[in-house]
N, C-alpha and C positions, 0 to 999 in steps of 0.2 A: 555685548559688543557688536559693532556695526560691522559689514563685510565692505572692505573699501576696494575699488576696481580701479586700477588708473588704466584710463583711457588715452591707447598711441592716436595722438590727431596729427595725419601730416599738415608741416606748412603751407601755403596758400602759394601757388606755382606763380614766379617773376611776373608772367606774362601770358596771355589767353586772346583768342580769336574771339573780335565784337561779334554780338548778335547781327545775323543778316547777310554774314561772307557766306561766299560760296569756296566751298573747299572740297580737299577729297581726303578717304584717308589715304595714309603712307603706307606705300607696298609692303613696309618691313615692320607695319605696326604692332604692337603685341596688342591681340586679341585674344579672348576668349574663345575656347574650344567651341567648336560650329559656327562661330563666327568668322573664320578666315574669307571667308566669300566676299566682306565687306574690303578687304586691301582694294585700294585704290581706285574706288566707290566713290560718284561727288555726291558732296550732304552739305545743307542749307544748316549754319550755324542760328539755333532759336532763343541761346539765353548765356548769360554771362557766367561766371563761372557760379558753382553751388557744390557747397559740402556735402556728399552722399554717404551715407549709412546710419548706424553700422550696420553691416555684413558681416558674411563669413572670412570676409577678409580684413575687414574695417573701414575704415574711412578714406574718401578718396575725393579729389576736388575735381569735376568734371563739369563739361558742357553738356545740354541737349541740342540734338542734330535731327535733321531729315536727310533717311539717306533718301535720292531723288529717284533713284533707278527703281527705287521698291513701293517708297512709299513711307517705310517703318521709321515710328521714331525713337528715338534710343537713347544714350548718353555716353560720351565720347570723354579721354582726357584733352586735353591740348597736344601733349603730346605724339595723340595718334592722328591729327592732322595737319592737313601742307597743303600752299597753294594747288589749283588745279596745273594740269601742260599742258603750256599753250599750243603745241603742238598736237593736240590731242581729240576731236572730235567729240561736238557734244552729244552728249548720250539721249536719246530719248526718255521722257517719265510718263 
């Protein structure tokens, strides 16, 4: 007999940030441990959404990003980004 695995795929999130926005992340985003440093970071949106994994956690539908300040490129939900403020000085890269 075969060993059958069902696979949790989440849904494909309503709505996603086009390739080419500039955004930042959101101060209260859930991050990953050692990641906190990224809140409200602006990053160059590079790709439309894509199903990532599996993992240790499993699958998860994110963006890749530039954050700007750094340099790194990484991958982001939708979720953890928001327009830039407009109040807000732009940051050197």
């Amino acid at each position: 007999m075969s060993d059958r695995t069902t696979l949790k795929i989440p849904s494909r999130p309503a709505s996603h940030w086009p390739a080419g926005m500039r955004l930042r992340f959101r101060p209260d985003a859930q991050l990953a441990e050692g990641r906190e440093v990224l809140r409200g970071r602006p990053v160059l949106v590079l790709s439309g959404l894509r199903l990532i994994g599996p993992t240790a956690s499993g699958y998860s539908w994110r963006q890749q990003v530039l954050v700007l300040t750094t340099g790194q490129i990484g991958w982001a939900r939708p979720d953890q980004l928001d327009l830039p403020i407009d109040e807000a000085p732009a940051e050197p890269f």
